[in-house]
Each structure stands twice: as structure tokens, then as C-alpha cells.
BALOBA-1460 file (C-alpha; in Angstrom, 3 decimals):
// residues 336
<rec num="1" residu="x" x="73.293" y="100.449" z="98.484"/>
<rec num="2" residu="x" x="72.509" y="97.694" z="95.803"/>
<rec num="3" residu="x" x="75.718" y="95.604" z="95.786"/>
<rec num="4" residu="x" x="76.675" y="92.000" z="93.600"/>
<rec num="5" residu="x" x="79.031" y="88.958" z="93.952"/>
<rec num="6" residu="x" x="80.175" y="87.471" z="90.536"/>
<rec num="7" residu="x" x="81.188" y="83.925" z="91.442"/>
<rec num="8" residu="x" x="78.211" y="83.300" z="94.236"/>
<rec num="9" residu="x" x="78.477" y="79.758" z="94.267"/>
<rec num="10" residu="x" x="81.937" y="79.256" z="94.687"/>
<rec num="11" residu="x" x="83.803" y="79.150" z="98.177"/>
<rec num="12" residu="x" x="84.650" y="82.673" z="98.391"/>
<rec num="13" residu="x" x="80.942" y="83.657" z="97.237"/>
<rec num="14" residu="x" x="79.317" y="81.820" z="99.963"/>
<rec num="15" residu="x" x="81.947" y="83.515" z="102.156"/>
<rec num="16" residu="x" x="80.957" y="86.911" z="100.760"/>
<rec num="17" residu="x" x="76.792" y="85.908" z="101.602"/>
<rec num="18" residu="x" x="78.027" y="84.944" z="105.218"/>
<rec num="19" residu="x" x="79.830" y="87.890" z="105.589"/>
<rec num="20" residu="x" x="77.369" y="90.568" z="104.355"/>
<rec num="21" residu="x" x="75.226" y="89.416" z="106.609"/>
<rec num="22" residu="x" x="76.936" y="88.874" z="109.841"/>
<rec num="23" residu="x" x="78.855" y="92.259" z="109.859"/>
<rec num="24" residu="x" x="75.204" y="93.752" z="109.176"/>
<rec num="25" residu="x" x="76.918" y="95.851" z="105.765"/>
<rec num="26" residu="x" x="74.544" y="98.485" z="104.769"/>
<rec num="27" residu="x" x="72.769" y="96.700" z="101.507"/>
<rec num="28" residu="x" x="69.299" y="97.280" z="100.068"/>
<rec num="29" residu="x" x="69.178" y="94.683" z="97.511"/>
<rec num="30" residu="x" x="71.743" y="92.261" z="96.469"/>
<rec num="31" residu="x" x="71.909" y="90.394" z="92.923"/>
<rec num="32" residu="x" x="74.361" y="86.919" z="92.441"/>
<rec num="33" residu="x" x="75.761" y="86.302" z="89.436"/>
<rec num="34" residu="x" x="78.016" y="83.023" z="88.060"/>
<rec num="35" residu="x" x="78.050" y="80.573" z="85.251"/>
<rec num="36" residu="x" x="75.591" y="78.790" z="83.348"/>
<rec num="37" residu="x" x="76.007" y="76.247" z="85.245"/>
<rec num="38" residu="x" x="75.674" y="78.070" z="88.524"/>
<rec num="39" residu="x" x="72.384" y="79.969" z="87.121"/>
<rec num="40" residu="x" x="69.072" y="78.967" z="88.870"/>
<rec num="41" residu="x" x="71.033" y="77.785" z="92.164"/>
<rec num="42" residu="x" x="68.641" y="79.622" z="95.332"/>
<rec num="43" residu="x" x="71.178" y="80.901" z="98.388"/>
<rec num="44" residu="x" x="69.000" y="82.693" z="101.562"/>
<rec num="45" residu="x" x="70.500" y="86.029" z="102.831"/>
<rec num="46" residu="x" x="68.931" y="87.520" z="105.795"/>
<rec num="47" residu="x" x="66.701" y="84.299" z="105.295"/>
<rec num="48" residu="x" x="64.980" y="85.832" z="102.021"/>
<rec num="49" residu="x" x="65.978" y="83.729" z="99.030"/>
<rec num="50" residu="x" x="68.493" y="85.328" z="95.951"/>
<rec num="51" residu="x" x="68.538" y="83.244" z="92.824"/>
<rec num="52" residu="x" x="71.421" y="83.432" z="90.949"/>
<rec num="53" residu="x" x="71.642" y="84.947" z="87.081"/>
<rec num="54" residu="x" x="73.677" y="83.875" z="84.654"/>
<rec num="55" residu="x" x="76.664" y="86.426" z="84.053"/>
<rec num="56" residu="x" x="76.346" y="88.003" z="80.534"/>
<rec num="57" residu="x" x="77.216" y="90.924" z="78.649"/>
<rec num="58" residu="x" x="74.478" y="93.068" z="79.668"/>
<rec num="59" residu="x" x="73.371" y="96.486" z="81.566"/>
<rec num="60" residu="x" x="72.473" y="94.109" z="84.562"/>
<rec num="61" residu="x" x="75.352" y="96.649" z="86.977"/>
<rec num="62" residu="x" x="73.289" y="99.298" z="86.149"/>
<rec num="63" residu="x" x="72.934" y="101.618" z="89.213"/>
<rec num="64" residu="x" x="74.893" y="98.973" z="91.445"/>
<rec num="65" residu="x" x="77.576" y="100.564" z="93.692"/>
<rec num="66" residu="x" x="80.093" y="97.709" z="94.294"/>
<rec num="67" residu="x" x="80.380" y="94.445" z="92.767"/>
<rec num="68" residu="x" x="82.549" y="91.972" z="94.437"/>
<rec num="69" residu="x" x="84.109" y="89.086" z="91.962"/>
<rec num="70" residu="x" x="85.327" y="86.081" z="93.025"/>
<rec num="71" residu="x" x="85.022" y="83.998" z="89.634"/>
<rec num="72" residu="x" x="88.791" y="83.738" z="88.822"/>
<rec num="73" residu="x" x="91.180" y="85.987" z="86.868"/>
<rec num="74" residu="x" x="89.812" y="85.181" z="82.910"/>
<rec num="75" residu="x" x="86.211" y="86.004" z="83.948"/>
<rec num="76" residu="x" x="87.731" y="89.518" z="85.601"/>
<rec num="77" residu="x" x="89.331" y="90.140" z="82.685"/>
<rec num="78" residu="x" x="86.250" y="89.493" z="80.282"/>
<rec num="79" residu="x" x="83.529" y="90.790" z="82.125"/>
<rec num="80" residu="x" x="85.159" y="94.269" z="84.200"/>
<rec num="81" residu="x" x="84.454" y="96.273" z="81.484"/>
<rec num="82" residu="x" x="80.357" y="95.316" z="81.798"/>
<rec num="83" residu="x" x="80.792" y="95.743" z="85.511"/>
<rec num="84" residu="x" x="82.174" y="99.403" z="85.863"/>
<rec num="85" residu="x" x="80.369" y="100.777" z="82.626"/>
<rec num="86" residu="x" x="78.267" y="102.986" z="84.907"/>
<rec num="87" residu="x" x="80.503" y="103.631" z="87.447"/>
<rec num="88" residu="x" x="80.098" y="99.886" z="89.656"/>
<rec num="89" residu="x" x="83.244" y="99.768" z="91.949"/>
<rec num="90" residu="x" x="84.478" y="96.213" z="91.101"/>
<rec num="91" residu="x" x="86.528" y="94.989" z="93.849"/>
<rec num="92" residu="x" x="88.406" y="91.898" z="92.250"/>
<rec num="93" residu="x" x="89.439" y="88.701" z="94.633"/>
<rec num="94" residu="x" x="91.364" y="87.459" z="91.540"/>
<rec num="95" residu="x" x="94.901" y="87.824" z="90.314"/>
<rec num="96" residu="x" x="93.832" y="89.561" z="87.137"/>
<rec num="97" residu="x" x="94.390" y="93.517" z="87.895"/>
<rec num="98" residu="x" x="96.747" y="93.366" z="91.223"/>
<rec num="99" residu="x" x="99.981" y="94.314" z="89.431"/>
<rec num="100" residu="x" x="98.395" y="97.083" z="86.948"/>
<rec num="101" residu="x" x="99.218" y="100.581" z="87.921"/>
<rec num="102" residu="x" x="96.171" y="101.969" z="87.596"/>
<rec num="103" residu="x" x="94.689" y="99.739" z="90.150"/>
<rec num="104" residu="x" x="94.847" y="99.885" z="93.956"/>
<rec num="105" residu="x" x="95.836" y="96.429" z="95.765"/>
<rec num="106" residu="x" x="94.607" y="97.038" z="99.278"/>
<rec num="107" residu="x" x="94.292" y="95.211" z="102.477"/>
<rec num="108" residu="x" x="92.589" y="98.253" z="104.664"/>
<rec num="109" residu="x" x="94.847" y="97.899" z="107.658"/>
<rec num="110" residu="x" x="97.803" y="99.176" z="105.687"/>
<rec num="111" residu="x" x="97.374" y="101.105" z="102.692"/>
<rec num="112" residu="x" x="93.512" y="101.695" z="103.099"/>
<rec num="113" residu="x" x="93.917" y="105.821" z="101.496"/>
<rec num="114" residu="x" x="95.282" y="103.435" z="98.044"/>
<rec num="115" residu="x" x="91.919" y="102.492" z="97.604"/>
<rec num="116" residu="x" x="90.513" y="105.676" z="96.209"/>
<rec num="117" residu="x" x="92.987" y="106.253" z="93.958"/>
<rec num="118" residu="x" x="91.283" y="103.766" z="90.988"/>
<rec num="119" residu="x" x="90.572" y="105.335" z="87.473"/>
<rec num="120" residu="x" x="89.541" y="102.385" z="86.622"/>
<rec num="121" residu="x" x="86.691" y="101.148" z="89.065"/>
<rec num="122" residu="x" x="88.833" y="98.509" z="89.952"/>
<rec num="123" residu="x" x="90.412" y="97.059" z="93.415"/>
<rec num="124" residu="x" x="92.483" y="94.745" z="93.674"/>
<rec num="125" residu="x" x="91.794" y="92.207" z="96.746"/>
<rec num="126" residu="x" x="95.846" y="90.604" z="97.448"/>
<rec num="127" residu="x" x="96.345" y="87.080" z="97.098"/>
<rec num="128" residu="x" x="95.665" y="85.435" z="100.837"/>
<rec num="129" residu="x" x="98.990" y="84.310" z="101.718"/>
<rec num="130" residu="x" x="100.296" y="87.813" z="100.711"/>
<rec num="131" residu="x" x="97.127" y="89.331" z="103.124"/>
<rec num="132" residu="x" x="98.010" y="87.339" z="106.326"/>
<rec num="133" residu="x" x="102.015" y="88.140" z="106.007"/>
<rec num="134" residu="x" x="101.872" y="92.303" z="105.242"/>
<rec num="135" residu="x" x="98.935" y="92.561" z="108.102"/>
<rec num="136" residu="x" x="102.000" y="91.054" z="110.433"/>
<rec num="137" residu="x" x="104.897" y="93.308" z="108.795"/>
<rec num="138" residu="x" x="102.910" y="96.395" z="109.059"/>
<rec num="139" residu="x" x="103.538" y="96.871" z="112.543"/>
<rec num="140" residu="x" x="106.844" y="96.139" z="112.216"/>
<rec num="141" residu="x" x="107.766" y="98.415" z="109.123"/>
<rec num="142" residu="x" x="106.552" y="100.969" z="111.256"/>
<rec num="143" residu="x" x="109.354" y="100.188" z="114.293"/>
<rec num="144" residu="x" x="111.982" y="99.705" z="111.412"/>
<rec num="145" residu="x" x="112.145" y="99.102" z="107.811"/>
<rec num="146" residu="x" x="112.253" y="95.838" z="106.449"/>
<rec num="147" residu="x" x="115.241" y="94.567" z="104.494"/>
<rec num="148" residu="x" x="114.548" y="91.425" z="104.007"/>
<rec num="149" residu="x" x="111.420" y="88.479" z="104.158"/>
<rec num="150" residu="x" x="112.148" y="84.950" z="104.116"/>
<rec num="151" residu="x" x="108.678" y="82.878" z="104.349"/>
<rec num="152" residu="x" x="107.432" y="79.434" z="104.232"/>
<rec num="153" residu="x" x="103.871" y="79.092" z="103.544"/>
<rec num="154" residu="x" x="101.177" y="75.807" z="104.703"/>
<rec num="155" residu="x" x="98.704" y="77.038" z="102.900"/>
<rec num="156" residu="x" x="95.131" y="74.682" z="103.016"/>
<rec num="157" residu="x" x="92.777" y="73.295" z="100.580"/>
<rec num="158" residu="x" x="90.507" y="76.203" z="100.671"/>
<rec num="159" residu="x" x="92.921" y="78.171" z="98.681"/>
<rec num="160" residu="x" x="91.979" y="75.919" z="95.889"/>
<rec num="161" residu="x" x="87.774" y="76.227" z="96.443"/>
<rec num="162" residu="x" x="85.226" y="74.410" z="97.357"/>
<rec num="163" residu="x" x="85.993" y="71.142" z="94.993"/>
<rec num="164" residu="x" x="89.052" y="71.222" z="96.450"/>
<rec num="165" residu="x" x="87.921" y="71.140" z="99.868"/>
<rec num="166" residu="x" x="85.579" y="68.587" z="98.844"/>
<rec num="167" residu="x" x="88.490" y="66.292" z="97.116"/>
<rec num="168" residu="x" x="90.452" y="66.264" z="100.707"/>
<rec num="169" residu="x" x="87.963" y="65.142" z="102.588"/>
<rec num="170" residu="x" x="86.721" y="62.372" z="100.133"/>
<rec num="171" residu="x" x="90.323" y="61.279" z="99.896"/>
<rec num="172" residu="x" x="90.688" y="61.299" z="103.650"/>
<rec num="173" residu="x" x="87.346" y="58.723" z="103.922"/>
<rec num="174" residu="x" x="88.507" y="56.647" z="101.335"/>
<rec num="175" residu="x" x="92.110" y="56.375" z="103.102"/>
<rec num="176" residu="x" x="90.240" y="55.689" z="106.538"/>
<rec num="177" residu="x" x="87.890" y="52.891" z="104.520"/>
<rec num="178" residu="x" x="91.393" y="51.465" z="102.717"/>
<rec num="179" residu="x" x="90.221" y="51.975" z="99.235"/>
<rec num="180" residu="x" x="92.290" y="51.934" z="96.748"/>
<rec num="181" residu="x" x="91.090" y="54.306" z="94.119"/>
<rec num="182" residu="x" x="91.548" y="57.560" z="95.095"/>
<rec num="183" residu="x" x="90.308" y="60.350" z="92.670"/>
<rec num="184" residu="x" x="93.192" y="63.648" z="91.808"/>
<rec num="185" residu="x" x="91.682" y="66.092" z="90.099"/>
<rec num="186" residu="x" x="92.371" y="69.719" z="91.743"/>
<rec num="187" residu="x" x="95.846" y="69.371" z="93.002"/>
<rec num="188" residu="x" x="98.852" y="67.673" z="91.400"/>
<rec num="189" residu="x" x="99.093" y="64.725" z="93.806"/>
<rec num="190" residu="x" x="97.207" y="62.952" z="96.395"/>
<rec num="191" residu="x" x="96.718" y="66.156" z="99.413"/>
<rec num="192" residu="x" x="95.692" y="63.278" z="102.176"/>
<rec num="193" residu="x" x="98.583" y="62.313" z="104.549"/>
<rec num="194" residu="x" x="100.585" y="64.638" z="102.207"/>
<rec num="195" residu="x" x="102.602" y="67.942" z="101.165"/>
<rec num="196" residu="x" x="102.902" y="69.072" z="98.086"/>
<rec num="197" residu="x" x="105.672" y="72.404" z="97.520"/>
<rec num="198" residu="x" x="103.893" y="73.411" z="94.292"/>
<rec num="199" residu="x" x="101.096" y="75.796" z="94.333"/>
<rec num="200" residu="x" x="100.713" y="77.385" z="91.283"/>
<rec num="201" residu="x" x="102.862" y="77.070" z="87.930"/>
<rec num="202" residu="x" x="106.806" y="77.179" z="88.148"/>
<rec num="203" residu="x" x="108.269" y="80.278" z="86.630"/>
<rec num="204" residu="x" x="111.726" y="80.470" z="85.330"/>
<rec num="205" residu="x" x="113.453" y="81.721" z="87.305"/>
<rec num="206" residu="x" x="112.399" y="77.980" z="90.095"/>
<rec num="207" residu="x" x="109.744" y="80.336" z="91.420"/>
<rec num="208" residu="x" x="105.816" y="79.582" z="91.339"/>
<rec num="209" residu="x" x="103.997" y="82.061" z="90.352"/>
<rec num="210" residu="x" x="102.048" y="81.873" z="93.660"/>
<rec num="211" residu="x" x="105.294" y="82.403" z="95.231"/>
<rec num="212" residu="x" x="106.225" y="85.879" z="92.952"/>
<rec num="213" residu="x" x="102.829" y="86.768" z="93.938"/>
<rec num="214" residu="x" x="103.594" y="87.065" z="97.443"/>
<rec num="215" residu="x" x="107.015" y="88.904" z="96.452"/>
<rec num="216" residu="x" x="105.790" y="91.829" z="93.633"/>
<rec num="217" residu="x" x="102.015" y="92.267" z="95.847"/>
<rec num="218" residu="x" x="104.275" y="93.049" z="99.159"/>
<rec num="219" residu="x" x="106.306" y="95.445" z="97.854"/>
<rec num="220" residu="x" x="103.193" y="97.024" z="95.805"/>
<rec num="221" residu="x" x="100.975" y="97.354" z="98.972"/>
<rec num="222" residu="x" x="103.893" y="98.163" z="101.514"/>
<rec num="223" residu="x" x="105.395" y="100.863" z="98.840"/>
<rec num="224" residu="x" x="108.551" y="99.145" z="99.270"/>
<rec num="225" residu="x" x="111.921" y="97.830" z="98.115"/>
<rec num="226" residu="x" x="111.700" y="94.761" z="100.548"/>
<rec num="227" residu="x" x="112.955" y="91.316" z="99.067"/>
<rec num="228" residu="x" x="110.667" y="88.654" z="99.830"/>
<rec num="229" residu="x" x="111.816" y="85.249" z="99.142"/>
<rec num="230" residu="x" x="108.888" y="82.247" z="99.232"/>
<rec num="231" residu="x" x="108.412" y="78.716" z="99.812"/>
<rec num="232" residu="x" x="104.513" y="78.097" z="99.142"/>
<rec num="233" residu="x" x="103.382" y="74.519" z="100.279"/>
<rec num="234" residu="x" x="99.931" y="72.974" z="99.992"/>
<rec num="235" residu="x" x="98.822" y="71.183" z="102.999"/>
<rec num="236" residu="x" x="95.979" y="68.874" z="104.193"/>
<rec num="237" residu="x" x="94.041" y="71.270" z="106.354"/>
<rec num="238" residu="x" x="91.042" y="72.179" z="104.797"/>
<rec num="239" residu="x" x="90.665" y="76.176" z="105.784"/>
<rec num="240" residu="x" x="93.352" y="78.605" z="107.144"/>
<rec num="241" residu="x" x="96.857" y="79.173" z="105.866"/>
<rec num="242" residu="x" x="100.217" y="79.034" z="108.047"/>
<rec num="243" residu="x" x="103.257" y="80.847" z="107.616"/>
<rec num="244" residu="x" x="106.908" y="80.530" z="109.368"/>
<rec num="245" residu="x" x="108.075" y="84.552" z="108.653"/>
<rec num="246" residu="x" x="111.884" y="85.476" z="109.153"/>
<rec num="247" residu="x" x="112.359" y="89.192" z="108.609"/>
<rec num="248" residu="x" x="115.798" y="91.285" z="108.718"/>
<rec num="249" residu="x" x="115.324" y="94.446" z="109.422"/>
<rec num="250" residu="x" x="117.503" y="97.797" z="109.120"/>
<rec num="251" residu="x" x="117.821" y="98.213" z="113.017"/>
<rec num="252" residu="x" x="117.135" y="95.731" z="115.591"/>
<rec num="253" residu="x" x="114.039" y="95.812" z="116.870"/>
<rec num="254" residu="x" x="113.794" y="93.968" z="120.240"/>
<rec num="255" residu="x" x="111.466" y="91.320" z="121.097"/>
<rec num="256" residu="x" x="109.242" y="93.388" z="123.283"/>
<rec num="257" residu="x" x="108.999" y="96.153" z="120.639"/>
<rec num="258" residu="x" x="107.997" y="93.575" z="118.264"/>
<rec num="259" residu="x" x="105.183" y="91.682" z="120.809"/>
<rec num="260" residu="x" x="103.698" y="95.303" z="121.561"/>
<rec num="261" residu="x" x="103.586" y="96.257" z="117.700"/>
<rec num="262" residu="x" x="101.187" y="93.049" z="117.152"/>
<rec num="263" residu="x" x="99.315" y="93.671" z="120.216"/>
<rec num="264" residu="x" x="98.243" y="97.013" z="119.623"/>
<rec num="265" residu="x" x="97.484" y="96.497" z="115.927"/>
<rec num="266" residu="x" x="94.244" y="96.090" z="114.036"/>
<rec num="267" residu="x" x="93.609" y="93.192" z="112.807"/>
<rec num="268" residu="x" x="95.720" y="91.071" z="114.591"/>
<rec num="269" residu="x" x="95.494" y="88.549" z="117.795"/>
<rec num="270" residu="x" x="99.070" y="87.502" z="119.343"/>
<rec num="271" residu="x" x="99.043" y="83.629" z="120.868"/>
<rec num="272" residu="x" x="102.564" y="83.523" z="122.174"/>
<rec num="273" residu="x" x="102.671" y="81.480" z="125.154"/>
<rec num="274" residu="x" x="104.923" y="78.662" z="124.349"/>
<rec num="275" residu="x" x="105.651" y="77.655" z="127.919"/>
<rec num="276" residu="x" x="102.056" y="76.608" z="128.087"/>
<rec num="277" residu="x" x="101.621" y="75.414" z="124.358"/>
<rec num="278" residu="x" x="99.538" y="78.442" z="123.226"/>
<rec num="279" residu="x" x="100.728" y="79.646" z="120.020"/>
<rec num="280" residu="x" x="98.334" y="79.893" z="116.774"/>
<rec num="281" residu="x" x="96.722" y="76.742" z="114.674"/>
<rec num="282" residu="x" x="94.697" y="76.508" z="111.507"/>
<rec num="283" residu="x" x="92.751" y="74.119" z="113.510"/>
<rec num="284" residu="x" x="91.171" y="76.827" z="115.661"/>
<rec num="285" residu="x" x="91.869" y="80.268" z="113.136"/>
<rec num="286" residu="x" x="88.864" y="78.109" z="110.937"/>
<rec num="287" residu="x" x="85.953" y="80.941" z="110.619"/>
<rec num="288" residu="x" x="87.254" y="83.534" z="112.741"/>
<rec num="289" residu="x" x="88.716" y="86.990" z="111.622"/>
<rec num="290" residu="x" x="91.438" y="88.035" z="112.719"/>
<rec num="291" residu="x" x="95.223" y="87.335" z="111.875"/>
<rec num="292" residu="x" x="97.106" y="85.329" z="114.829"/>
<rec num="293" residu="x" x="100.599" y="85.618" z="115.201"/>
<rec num="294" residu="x" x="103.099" y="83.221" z="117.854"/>
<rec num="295" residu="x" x="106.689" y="81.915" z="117.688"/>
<rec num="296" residu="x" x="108.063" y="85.440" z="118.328"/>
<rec num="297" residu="x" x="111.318" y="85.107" z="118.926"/>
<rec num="298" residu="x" x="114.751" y="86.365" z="117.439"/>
<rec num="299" residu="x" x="116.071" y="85.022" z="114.562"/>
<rec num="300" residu="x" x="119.842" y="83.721" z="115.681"/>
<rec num="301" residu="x" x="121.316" y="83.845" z="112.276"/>
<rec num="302" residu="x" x="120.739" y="87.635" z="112.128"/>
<rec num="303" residu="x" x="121.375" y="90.353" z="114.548"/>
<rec num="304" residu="x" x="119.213" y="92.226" z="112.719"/>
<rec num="305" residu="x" x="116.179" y="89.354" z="112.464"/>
<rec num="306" residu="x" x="112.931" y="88.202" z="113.720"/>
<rec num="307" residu="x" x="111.042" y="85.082" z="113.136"/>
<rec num="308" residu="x" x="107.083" y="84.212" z="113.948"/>
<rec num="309" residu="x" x="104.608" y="82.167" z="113.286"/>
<rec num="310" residu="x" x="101.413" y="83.566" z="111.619"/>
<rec num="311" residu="x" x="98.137" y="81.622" z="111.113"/>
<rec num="312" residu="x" x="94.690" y="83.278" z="109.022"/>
<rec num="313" residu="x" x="91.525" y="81.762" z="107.730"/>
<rec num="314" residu="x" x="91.599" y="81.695" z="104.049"/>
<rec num="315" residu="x" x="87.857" y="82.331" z="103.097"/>
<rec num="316" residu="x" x="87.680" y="85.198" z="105.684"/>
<rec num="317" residu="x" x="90.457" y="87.823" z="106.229"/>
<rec num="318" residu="x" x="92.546" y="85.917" z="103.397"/>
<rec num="319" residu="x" x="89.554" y="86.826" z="100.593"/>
<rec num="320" residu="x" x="86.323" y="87.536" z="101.080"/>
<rec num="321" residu="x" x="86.588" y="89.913" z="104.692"/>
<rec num="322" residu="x" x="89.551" y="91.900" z="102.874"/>
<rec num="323" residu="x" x="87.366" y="92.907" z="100.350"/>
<rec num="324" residu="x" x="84.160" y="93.402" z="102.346"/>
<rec num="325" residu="x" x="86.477" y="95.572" z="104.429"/>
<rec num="326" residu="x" x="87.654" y="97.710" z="101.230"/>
<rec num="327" residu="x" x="83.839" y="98.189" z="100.878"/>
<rec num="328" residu="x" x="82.847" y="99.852" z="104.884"/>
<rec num="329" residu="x" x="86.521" y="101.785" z="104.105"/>
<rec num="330" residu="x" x="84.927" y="102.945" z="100.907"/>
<rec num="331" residu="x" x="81.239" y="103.472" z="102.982"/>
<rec num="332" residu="x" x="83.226" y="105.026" z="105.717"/>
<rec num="333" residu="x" x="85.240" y="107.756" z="103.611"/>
<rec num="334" residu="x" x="82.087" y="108.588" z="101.633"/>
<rec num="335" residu="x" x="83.675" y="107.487" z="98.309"/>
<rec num="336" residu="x" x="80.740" y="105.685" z="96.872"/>
């Protein structure tokens, strides 16, 4: 299996290099692409050292099975046509090819059998906050269809990458040392001691575009007519995204039913002891897989509704996992 990440040393390439390696995937050589600026960098993988090569327009996907791109949406878009050329299966971690027909947007715990249905070469990995929320419906669809989503999302600094991460925690020092300059570059305000309801660019109809996201990708990867109505907040936690999810649904679906879905599904680890304070935190979802879901309770505004709490690292399940995941489905069904 000769495999590639486009974007290595960004966030969600390191992610991928982590991953790869601690989940053991089957891989007999491994080439990293990224910028100009990112050519030359050295990263160890099973502790032999990969230099990264500049991306160009070249044969260099020649013979490689899957290429996983993490390099943001315009560098998709100019370069997918060098990656599948020979038959690469590019599975994309940007927003550039999630709402085209042709292409499969997958997270493997629900609509796995999409993914090998692409003419194109191309999957689709979902946006993260979109990943973490359908992994919790899924279960639930399958008790009763959903009408209905309501959702407020906390979503951290990770979401942003690495300088972003970096930028929090500089601004945090310089707070704690009571300097005055503090440097905004990758949000729109100051993230320290702060929220910020603006993640992405505002649409016209009040919407972000992060928001829609979460909207159009449910109903593309649930195959449904759902309504999904978003609130997407930046937050100063610097890996893991919360949500606050209020669902109506087209039959009630009692609170037991809906505790038993989430513990007997993939993918998912219920917290949901409030008597003794045990419910999920991005404090402690930080590097860990699965999605954990708390809060469960009934929504008392709607005979018909449901409200939890769901909490998933970004850099893991909410990006690079989902897409390593596509790949052993892919392994798995003998598709590649």
C-alpha cells in the first residue's frame, strides 16, 4: 500500500502521521507533500525519517493508492486532478468536493457503502462539527426519524490549525504576564477569556457558511430531509469541539431508548451521570477517539424532543481518524 498526505505539516497532517502509525494501517511506503514553504521539513514515522516534497504538477501519485489532503479547499481544487490521474483515491479533509454529486461525503459509521460509489476518485471527509453531531443522530434516526435539529456549537481553536492553536496560547501568556499588545491574526477578535459567534463568513440569508455546512452535509450523509438549524461559536479551548443538540423527532422516543441507542453504537462513549458530575468535556475528549455524548434528557418544549450534550476531539474523529477510517473501510471491502 504506498499512501500520501498533502498538507503534512499542518495540524491535521501531523494528526494523519500519528494516526497511521498508532492504528498500525497497512502502509509500505509513505510520501508527504505541502508548500514551498513546508518542503525540506523531516517528520519520523515508525521512527524512520520522511522529508517532505514540494506539491507540484507532476506524476509524483503514480502507483499510490490513497492520498489523504488536508491543505485546504483551493489546493483540492487545483491539484485533484494530478492526484487521481492514475487512479489515487483522494480522500479530501477540505470543503472543496463535499456538496458535488459525484462525490461521496462519508463518516464510516453511517453511510460507510457511500464511499464506493466515487467516479471521481474523490471522498469527501465532513466538516468536524457536522462529524461529531450525525455520529450521535445515527442511532437515533434509526429509533425514529428526525424532524428537526437545533444545535449550538463550542467549537476550539484547533478547528482553525496549528497557528491558531499557537495564537491562543500566546495570547493566554501574555494575558497571565499583563501585556498589553496582544497579536490577532487567525480569528476575528481576541479568542483568550473570549467567545466569538462567527466561524466562517456570514451568508445572506444571517447564516455562516460554517453553519450551512453543518445543515446541507447532514442531510447529504443522513439521505435526509431533516432541518438543521446552527449556532457555530469559537471558543478558547484549544482541541475538541462541544455541541448542545435538541432534536424533534416524528415519534417520541423515550429516554431509555435514546441512552441504549448511544450505548450500543460504534463510535460513541455515553458520560451521563449528572448526579455525580460525569458528563463529557473537551478538557478530557483531547486525543482520544471516540464521540462522548451526556445531558440526555427530554427536551420540555417538545413532546416529541430530545436534547444532549456531545463532546469530540477535532484533529481525531472530527478530521484526520474519519478519513483514516474511510481508508481500513476501503482496505476492508477490498475496493482499492
Amino acid at each position: 500500500m504506498k499512501v500520501a498526505i498533502i498538507g503534512a505539516s499542518g495540524a491535521v497532517g501531523q494528526e494523519f502521521l500519528h494516526i497511521l502509525e498508532e492504528r498500525n494501517f497497512p502502509i509500505d511506503e509513505l510520501l508527504l507533500f505541502g508548500s514551498s514553504r513546508s518542503a525540506g521539513n523531516i517528520y519520523k514515522f515508525h521512527d524512520d525519517p520522511l522529508i517532505v516534497h514540494e506539491l507540484k504538477y507532476n506524476n509524483s501519485f503514480k502507483n499510490v493508492d490513497i492520498a489523504f489532503t488536508s491543505a485546504g479547499a483551493d489546493i483540492s481544487i487545483k491539484f485533484a486532478k494530478t492526484i487521481t490521474k492514475y487512479g489515487t483515491i483522494m480522500i479530501d479533509n477540505s470543503s472543496a468536493f463535499r456538496m458535488i454529486s459525484e462525490v461521496p461525503l462519508i463518516i464510516p459509521e453511517v453511510n460507510a457503502e457511500d464511499a464506493k460509489k466515487c467516479p471521481k476518485r474523490i471522498i469527501a471527509n465532513p466538516n468536524c462539527s457536522t462529524i461529531q453531531m450525525v455520529i450521535a443522530l445515527k442511532p437515533l434516526e434509526n429509533i425514529s426519524h428526525i424532524k428537526q435539529i437545533h444545535v449550538a456549537t463550542y467549537q476550539s481553536a484547533s478547528g482553525a490549525g496549528a497557528a491558531a492553536m499557537q495564537e491562543l496560547l500566546v495570547q493566554h501568556k501574555k494575558l497571565v504576564n499583563k501585556c498589553e499588545k496582544i497579536k490577532i491574526n487567525k480569528f476575528h477578535y481576541q479568542l483568550a477569556y473570549n467567545l466569538i459567534p462567527h466561524i466562517d463568513v456570514f451568508m445572506d440569508n444571517g447564516y455562516t457558511k460554517e453553519e450551512m455546512k453543518m445543515h446541507d452535509e447532514t442531510r447529504k450523509i443522513m439521505h435526509s430531509d431533516v432541518n438543521v438549524s446552527a449556532t457555530c461559536v469559537r471558543v478558547p479551548v484549544l482541541r475538541a469541539h462541544s455541541e448542545a443538540v435538541w432534536i424533534e423527532t416524528e415519534h417520541p422516543i423515550s429516554l431509555n431508548e435514546a441512552r441504549n441507542a448511544f450505548e450500543k453504537a460504534k463510535g460513541i462513549v455515553v458520560q451521563d451521570d449528572p448526579k455525580n458530575e460525569n458528563y463529557p468535556m473537551p478538557l478530557f475528549a483531547t486525543a482520544t477517539d471516540p464521540i462522548y455524548v451526556g445531558r440526555i434528557r427530554r427536551d420540555i418544549s417538545n413532546p416529541n424532543g430530545l436534547s444532549f450534550w456531545c463532546v469530540g476531539d477535532q484533529l481525531k474523529k472530527g478530521a484526520a481518524l474519519n478519513a483514516v477510517q474511510i481508508a481500513e473501510y476501503l482496505i476492508q471491502e477490498k475496493f482499492l
